[in-house]
LUMBA-460585 format. One line per 8 residues: number of its first residue (from 1); their letters; for each residue x, y, z of C-alpha. Coordinates in Angstrom, 1 decimal. Layout:
LUMBA-460585
NUM	A	X/Y/Z  ...
This chain:
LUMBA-460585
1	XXXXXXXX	0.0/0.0/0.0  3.2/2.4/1.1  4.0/2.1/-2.5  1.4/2.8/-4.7  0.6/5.6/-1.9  4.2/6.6/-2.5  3.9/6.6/-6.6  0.4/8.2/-6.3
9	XXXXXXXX	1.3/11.0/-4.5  0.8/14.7/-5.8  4.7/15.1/-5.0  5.6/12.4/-6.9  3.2/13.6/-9.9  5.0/17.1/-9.8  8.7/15.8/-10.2  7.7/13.5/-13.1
17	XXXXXXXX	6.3/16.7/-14.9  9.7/19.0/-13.9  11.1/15.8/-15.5  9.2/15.1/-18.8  9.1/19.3/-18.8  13.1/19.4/-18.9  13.2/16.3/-21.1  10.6/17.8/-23.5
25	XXXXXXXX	12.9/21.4/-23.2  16.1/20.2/-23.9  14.5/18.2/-27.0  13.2/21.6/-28.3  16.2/23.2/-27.3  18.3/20.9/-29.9  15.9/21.5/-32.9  16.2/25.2/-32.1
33	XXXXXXXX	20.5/25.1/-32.0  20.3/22.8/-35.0  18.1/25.5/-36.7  20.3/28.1/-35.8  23.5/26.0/-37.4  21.9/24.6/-39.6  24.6/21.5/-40.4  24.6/19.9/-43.7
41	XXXXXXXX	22.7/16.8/-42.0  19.8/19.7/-40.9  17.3/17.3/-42.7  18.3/14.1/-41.4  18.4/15.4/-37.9  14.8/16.2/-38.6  13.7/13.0/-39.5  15.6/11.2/-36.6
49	XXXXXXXX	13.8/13.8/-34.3  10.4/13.2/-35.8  11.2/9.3/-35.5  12.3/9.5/-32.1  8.6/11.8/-31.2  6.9/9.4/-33.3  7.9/5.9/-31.4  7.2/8.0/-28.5
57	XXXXXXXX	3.5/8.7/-29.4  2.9/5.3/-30.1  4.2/3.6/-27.7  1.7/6.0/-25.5  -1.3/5.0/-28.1  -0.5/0.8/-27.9  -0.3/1.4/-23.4  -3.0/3.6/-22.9
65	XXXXXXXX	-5.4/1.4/-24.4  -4.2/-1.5/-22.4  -4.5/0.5/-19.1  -7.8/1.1/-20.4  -8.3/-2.6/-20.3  -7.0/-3.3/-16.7  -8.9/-0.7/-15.2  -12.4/-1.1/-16.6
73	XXXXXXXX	-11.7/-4.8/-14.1  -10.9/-2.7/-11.0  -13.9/-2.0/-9.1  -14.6/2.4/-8.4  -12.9/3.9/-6.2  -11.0/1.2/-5.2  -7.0/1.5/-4.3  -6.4/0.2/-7.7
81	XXXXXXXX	-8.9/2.5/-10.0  -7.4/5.1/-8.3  -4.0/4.0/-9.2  -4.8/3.7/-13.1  -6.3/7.0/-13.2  -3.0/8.7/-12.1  -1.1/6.4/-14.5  -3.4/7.2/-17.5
89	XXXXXXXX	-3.3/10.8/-16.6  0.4/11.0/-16.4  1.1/9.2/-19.9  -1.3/11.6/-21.6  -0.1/14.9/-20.3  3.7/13.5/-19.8  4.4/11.8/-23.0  1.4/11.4/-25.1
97	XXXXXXXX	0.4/14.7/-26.0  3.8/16.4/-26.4  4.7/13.5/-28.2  1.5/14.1/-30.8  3.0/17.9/-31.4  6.1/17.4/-32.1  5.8/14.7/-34.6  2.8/16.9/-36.2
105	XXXXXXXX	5.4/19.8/-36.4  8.6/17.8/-37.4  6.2/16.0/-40.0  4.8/19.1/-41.2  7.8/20.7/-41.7  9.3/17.5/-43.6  6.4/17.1/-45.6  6.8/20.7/-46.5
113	XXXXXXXX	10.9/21.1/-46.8  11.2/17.2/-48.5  8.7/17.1/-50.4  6.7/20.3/-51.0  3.4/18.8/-49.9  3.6/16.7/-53.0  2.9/12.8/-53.7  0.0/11.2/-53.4
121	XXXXXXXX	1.5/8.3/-50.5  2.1/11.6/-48.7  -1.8/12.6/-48.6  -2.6/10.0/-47.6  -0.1/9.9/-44.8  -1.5/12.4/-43.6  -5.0/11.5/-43.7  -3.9/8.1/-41.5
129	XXXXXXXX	-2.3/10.4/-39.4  -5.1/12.6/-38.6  -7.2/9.9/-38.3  -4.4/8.5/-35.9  -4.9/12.1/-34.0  -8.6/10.9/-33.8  -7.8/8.2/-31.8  -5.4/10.4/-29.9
137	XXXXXXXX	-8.5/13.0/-29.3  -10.7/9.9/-28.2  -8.1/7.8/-25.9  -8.1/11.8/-24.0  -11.9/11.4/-23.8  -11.6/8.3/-22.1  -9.1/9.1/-19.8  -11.3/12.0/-18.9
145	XXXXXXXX	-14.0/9.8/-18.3  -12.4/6.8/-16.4  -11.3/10.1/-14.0  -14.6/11.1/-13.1  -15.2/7.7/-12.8  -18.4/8.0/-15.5  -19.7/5.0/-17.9  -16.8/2.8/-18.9
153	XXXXXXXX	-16.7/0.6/-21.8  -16.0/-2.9/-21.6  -12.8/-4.6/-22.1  -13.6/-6.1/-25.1  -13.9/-2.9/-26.4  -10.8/-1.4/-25.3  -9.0/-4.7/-26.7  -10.5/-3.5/-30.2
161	XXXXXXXX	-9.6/0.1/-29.8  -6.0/-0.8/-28.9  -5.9/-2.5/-32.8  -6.4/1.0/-34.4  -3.1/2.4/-33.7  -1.3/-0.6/-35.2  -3.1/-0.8/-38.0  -3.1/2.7/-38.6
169	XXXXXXXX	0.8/2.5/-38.3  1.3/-0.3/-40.3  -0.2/1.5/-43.1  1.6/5.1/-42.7  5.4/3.2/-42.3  4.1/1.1/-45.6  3.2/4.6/-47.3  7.1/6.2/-46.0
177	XXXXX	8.7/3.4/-47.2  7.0/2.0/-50.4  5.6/5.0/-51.3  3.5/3.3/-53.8  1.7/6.0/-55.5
């Protein structure tokens, strides 16, 4: 009990967003120096940035779901409920959503400096991607709503919901790489 008390707690909650905070700063920080340099390998940095924000995002969208899964079991209000509602929160806020922004602004700014917004594989990247951003925008929903404790889907559900993403990304890194049209 000590330690999910201990891993619960509002203290604990703050350092983890100093940390992701600093993490997230010092990650904006090197695209700004690199701007300002701008090495021959500007471009490539770029991508390995945007690869780096993009595993981060969905490693958030293949968890969150699973969480998801666990705590539509646990009974409301209990010890554990409670628990699952300070992790869901925290990879939302923490990785999630920064995540989401900077590989929608690194990817923008590829699509745009690569590729001039041309190609038809690159529309429709980023079609899947918003509609990846749609799952993003419904996982917040539910985290909102397994917070106020409100209606909760089943599990079965959840187990459905967490296919989306990898379906979603087995398409896009098909588009990148083939780019069959």
């Amino acid at each position: 009990m000590m330690d999910v008390d201990r891993q619960t707690s509002e203290a604990v909650g703050r350092s983890a967003s100093r940390k992701a905070f600093v993490a997230i700063g010092v990650f904006v920080a090197l695209i700004a120096v690199l701007y300002v340099l701008q090495p021959d390998s500007f471009g490539l940095w770029m991508k390995a940035l945007h690869i780096i924000a993009v595993i981060s995002w969905m490693a958030g969208l293949f968890y969150l779901p699973r969480l998801f899964i666990y705590h539509t079991d646990a009974e409301v209000g209990s010890v554990q409920s409670e628990t699952f509602k300070v992790m869901e929160r925290r990879l939302l806020k923490v990785i999630m959503n920064p995540a989401m922004m900077i590989t929608w602004l690194l990817g923008l700014y590829l699509a745009w400096e690569s590729f001039a917004f041309q190609g038809g594989w690159l529309h429709a990247k980023i079609a899947l991607v918003v509609l990846l951003t749609v799952v993003h925008v419904m996982l917040s929903r539910a985290v909102r709503a397994f917070a106020a404790d409100g209606p909760r889907r089943t599990a079965r559900y959840w187990r459905m919901m967490n296919e989306a993403p990898t379906l979603l990304m087995i398409a896009i890194v098909i588009l990148v790489v083939v780019k069959p049209f």
